[in-house]
C-alpha positions in Angstrom: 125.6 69.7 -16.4 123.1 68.4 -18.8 119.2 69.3 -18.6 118.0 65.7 -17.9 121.0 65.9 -14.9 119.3 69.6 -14.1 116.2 68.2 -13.7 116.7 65.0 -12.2 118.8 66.9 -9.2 116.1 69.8 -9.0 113.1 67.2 -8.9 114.5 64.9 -6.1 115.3 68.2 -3.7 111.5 68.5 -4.5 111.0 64.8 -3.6 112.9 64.6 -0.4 110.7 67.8 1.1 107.5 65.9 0.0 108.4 62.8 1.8 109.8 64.9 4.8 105.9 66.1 5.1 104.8 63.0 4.6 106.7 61.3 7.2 105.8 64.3 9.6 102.3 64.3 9.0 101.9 60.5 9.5 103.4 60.6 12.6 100.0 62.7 13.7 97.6 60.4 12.9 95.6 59.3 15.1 91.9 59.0 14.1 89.6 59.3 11.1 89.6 62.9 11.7 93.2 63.4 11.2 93.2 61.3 8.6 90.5 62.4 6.2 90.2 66.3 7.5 93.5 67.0 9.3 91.5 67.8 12.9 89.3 70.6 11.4 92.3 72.9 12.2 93.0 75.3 9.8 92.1 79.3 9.4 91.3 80.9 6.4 95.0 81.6 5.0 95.6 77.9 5.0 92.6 77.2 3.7 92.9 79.5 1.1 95.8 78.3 -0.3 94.7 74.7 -0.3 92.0 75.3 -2.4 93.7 77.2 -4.8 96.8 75.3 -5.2 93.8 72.1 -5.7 92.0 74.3 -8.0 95.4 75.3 -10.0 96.9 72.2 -10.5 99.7 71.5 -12.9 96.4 69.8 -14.9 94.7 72.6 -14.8 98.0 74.1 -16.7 99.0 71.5 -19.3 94.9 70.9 -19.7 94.2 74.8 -20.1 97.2 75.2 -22.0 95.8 72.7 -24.2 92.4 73.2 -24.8 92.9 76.8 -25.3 96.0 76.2 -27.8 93.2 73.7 -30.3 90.2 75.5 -29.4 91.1 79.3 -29.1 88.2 81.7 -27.4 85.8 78.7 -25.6 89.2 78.4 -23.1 87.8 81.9 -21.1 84.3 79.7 -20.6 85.8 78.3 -17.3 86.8 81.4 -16.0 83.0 82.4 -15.9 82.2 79.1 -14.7 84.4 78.8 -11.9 83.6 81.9 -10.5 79.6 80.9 -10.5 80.6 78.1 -9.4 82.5 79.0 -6.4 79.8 81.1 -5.5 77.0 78.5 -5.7 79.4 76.8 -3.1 79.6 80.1 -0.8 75.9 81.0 -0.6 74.4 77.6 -0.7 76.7 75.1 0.7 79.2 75.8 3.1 77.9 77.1 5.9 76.0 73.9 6.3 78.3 71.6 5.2 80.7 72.2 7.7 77.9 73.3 10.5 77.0 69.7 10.2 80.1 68.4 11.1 80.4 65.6 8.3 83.9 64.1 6.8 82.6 63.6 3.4 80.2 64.1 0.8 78.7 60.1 1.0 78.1 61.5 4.7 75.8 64.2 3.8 74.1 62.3 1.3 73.9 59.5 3.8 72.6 61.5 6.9 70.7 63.7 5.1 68.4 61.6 3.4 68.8 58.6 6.0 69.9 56.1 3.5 72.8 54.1 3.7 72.1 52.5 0.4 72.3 56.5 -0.8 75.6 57.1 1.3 77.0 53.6 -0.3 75.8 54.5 -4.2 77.6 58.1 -3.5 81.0 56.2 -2.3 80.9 54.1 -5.5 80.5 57.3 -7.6 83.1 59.3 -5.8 85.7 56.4 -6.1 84.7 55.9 -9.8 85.0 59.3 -10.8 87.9 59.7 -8.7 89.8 56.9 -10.6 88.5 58.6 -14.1 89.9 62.2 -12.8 93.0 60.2 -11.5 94.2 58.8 -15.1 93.9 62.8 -16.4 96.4 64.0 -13.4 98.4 61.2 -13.7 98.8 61.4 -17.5 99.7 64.7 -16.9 102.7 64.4 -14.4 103.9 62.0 -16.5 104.2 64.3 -19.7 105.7 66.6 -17.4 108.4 64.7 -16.0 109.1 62.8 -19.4 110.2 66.4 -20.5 112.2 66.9 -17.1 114.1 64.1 -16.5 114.2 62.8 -19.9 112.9 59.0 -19.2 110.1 57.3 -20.8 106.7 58.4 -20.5 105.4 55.2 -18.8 108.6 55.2 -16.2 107.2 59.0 -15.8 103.9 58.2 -14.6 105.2 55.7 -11.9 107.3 57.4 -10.5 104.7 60.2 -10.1 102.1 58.0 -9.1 104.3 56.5 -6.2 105.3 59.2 -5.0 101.6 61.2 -4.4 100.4 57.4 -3.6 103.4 57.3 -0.5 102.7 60.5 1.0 99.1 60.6 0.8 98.6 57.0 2.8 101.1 57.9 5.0 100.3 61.5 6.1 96.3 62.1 5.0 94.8 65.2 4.7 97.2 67.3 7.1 100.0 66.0 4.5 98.4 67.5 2.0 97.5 70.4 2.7 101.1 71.1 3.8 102.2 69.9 0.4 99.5 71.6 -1.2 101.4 75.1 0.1 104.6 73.9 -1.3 103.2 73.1 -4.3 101.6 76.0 -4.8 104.6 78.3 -4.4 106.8 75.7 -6.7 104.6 76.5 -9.3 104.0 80.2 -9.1 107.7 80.2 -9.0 107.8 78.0 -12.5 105.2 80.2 -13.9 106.8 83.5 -13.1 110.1 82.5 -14.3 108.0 81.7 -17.6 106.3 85.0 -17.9 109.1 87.0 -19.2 110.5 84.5 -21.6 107.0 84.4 -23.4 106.6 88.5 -23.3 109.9 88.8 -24.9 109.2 86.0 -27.5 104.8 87.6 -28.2 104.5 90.0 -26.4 101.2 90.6 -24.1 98.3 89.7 -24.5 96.5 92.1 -27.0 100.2 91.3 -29.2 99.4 87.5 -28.7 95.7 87.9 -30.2 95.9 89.2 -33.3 99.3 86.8 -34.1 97.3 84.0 -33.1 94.2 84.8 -35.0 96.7 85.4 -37.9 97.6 81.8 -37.9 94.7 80.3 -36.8 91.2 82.6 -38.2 88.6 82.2 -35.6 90.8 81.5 -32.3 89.6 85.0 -30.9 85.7 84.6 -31.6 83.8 83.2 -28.3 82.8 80.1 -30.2 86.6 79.3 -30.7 88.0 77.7 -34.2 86.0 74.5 -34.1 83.0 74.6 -31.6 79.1 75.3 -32.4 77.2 77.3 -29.3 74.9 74.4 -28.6 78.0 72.3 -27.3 79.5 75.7 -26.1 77.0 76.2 -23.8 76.8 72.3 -22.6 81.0 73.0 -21.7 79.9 76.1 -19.9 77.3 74.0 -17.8 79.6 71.2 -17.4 82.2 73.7 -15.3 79.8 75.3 -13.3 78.2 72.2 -12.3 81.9 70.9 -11.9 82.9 73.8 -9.6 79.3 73.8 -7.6 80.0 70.0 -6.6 83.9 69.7 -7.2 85.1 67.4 -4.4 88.6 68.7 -3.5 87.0 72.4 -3.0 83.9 70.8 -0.8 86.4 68.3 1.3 88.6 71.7 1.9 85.5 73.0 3.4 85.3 70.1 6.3 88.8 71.2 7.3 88.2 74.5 7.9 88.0 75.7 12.0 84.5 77.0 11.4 81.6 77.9 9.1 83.0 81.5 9.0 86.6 80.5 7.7 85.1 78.1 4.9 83.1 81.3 4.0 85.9 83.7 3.9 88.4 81.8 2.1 86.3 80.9 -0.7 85.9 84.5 -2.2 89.6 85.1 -1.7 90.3 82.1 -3.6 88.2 82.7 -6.3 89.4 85.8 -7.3 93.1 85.1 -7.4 92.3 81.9 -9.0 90.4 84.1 -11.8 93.7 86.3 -12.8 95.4 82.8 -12.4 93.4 81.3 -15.4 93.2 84.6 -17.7 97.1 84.1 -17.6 98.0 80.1 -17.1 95.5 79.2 -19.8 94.5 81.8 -22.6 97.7 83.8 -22.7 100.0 80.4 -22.6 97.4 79.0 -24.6 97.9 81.7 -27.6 101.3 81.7 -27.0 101.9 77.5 -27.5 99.2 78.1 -30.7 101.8 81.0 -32.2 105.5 79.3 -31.1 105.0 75.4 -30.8 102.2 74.1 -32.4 103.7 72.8 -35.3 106.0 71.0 -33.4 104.3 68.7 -30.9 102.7 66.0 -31.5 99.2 66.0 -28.9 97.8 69.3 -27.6 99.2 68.1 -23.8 102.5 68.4 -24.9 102.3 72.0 -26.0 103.1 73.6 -22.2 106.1 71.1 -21.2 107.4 72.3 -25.4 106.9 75.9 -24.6 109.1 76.0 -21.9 111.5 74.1 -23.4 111.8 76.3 -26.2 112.0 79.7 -24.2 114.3 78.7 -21.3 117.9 77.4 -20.7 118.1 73.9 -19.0 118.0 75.4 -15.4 115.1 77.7 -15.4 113.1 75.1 -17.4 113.7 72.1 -15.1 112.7 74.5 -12.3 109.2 75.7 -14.4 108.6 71.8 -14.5 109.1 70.9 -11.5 106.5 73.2 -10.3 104.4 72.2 -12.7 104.5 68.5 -11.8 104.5 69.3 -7.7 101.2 70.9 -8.5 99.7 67.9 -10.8 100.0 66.2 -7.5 98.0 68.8 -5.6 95.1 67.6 -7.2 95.3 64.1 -7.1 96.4 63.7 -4.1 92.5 65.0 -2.6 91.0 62.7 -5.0 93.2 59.6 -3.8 92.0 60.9 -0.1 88.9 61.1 -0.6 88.8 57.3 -2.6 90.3 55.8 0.5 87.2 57.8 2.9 84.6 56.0 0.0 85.7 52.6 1.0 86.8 52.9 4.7 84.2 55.6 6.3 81.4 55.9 3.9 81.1 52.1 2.5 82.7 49.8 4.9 81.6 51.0 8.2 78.6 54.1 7.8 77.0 51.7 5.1 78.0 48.3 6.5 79.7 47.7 9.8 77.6 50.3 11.9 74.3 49.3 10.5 74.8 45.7 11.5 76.3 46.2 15.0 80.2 45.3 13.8 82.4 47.5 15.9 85.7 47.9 14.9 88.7 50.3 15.7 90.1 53.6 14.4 93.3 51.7 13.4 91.3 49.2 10.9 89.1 51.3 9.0 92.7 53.8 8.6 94.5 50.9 7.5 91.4 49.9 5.2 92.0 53.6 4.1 95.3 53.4 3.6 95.4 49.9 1.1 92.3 51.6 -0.5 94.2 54.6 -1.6 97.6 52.0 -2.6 94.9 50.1 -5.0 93.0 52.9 -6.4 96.3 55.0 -7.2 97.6 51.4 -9.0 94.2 51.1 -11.1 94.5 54.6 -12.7 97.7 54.2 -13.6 97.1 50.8 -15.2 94.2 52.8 -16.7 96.4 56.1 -17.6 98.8 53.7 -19.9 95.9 53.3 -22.3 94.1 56.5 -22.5 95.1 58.5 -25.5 92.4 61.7 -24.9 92.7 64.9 -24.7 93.2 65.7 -20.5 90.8 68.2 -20.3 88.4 65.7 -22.2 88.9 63.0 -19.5 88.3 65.9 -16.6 85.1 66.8 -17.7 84.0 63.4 -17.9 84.6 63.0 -14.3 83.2 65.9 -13.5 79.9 65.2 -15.4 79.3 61.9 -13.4 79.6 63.9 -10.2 78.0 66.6 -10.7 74.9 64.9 -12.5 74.8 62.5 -9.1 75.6 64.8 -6.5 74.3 68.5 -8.0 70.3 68.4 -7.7 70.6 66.5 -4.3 73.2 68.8 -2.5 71.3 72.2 -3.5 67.4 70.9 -2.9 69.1 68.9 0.6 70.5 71.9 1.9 67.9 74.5 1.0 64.5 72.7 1.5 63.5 70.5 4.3 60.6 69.0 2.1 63.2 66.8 -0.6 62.4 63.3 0.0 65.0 60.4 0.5 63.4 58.5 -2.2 63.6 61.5 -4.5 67.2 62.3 -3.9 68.5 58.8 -4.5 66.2 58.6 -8.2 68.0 61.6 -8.6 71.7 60.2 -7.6 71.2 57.4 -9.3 69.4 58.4 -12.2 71.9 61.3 -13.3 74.8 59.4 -12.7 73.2 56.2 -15.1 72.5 58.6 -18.5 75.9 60.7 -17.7 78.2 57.7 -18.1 75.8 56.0 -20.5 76.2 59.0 -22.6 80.2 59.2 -22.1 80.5 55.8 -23.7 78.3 56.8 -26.6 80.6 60.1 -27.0 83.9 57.7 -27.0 81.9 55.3 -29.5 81.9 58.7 -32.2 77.5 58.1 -32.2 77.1 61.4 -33.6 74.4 62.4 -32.1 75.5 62.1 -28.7 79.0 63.8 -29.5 77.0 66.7 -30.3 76.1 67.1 -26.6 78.4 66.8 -23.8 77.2 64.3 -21.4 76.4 66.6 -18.3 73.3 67.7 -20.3 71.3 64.5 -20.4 72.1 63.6 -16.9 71.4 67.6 -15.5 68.1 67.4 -16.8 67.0 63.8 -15.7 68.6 64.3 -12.4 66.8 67.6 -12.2 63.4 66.2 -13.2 63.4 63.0 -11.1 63.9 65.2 -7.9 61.3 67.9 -8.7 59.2 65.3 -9.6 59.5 62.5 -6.8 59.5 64.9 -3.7 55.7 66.0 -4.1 54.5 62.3 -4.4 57.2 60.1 -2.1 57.5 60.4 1.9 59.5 62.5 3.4 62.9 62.5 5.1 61.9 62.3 9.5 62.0 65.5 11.1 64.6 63.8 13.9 67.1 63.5 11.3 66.0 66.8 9.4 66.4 68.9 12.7 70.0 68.9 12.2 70.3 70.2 8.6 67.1 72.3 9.7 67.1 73.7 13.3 63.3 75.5 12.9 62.1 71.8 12.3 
């Protein structure tokens, strides 16, 4: 049996369980809740699995595997910055966050500061940067499954795309989550069926520095073989700010049972997740650098390469296939959470409700639904023409959300005194200089590429609410009595 016949049998097994789920799960939808936070029914194991298994995508993989293959040291900065990040989340946001009962983030934003012109900017940034995030994952499945099934790398990508796009309109968030725990055991299977191959071929890890530094000098330093500290740092606060405000982890929290789940599972999944990027990205990382390097031609290729090189057909199509289930783990929360933008927070919180229009649970799902069909088809159109680096395209997403939705969500949920008028400056504001500055880093002006776009937009987020609140009225104490109950 040839590899491409391996892996072609070996993915659809994989497919026919996904659309199994997806099937199941649909058949339980009933409302917005089922739809967009599966009935706010799961404990902390569940819980903790879907959030690592969003967290440890098969992006995250090819990405890491990447970036720390051309870059070298500056691939341990996310570690650091995840686990700030993830406890920014624990201390500051999630007790509230799911106290208040909310489906999305556009809701808090919304409620919080009693704008609907807020809640409606905050959809159209969470579908935007959903769509830019989306062309990453989905350039990513496809490199994977161009190696697996041996098909073009366009033909790779749709069939990717359709199938995350089927199961995610169909089934919601209670399908993924259930596929999110199949996809996370797929690919800790792939990656421990990987482990040995790449001991036997480097070695550990102290064996894999010092033959990576030997053929490329300055992999090992902290500032990595290319990278100066200013924009070292800028990466570092581009991750924490990406894991304080990173939607998949904040929607897992409105699916948790209570405030005290959301709270235990994060911790849990933050550590495992740590010892999950020490291996998946800097070890693989030096690895690819020292075996494969010379023989790929982008640094996305260099994990689907590695694996080819080190396994036989079987044990390689089974790697990728993990690999590729989890790609989907991630982008299947972002397609969600596009479809909740346009059906919950635009159409009828900023719209319908405001102007008396009533209409039923079935429309705004099926508004979901053909949202999440469109949105999936735009980033692929999008993915055909993006040659970047994945990682690259990631943090540009997660700049323009966490420059709109950072500042806002920490001074919201801490202090009663942070005006509407304030918080939407700072929204707006943040999210305006971030993707200005993203298009003057693709342009090559060289003095923005010497910056990474989440600095500009921090700071004048960061300014505009410290500075507004003092001088602008104040959010009224009705609304505030929920986010505040001394008020």
């Amino acid at each position: 049996m040839t590899a491409s016949t391996l892996g072609l049998f070996i993915f659809g097994a994989y497919l026919v369980v996904v659309i199994a789920i997806g099937v199941a799960a649909g058949r339980q939808q009933r409302s917005e809740a089922d739809l967009w936070v599966a009935g706010r029914r799961f404990g902390t194991l569940m819980m903790t699995l879907g959030i690592m298994a969003a967290v440890m995508h098969g992006g995250a993989i090819l990405s890491g595997v990447a970036f720390a293959g051309s870059f070298g040291g500056v691939a341990i900065l996310p570690l650091m910055s995840f686990a700030f990040g993830f406890l920014f989340i624990l201390v500051f946001f999630a007790r509230k966050l799911r106290q208040i009962n909310i489906f999305t983030l556009p809701d808090f934003m919304g409620d919080r500061f009693d704008s609907n012109t807020l809640r409606a900017f905050s959809a159209f940034v969470v579908a935007t940067s959903s769509i830019v995030y989306l062309i990453a994952q989905i350039r990513g499945i496809g490199l994977i499954l161009e190696q697996l099934l041996n098909i073009p790398f366009v033909l790779a990508m749709v069939l990717g795309t359709g199938l995350f796009i089927f199961y995610v309109a169909l089934g919601g968030m209670l399908a993924i989550i259930w596929t999110n725990v199949f996809q996370f055991v797929l690919m800790w299977i792939g990656l421990i069926i990987l482990m040995p191959a790449v001991y036997n071929a480097v070695g550990g890890l102290t064996s894999v520095m010092h033959q990576v530094e030997a053929v490329a000098p300055g992999w090992t330093s902290l500032t990595g073989t290319t990278w100066n500290w200013g924009y070292l740092l800028s990466w570092w606060l581009v991750w924490f700010v990406a894991y304080s405000t990173r939607l998949e982890l904040l929607t897992k929290v409105f699916v948790a049972r209570d405030e005290k789940i959301a709270r235990y599972a994060l911790p849990t999944s933050c550590l495992l997740i740590c010892i999950f990027l020490l291996y998946g990205n800097l070890y693989l990382g030096g690895a690819a650098r020292i075996l494969v390097w010379d023989s790929i031609q982008m640094p996305d290729q260099a994990f689907p390469a590695l694996s080819a090189a080190l396994l036989g057909p079987f044990a390689s199509s089974i790697t990728l296939t993990g690999i590729a289930s989890a790609a989907m783990s991630t982008t299947d929360s972002l397609l969600l959470l596009s479809g909740a933008a346009v059906a919950h927070d635009f159409l009828r919180k900023s719209y319908h409700e405001p102007r008396g229009i009533v209409k039923s649970e079935s429309y705004y799902l099926r508004v979901s639904r053909l949202t999440i069909i469109g949105i999936g088809i735009i980033a692929l159109l999008l993915a055909l023409k993006t040659p970047a680096l994945i990682l690259a395209i990631v943090s540009y997403a997660v700049a323009m959300v966490g420059a709109t939705f950072f500042c806002p969500l920490l001074f919201g949920l801490t202090s009663s005194r942070t005006t509407p008028m304030a918080a939407t400056a700072s929204a707006i504001g943040g999210f305006l200089i971030t993707a200005i500055w993203v298009g003057l880093t693709l342009a090559g002006v060289p003095w923005a590429v010497a910056v990474h776009p989440i600095v500009p937009g921090m700071a004048l987020s960061l300014l505009l609410i410290v500075g507004l609140t003092p001088i602008t009225a104040s959010t009224p104490k009705l609304v505030l009595h929920r986010f505040f109950t001394e008020i």
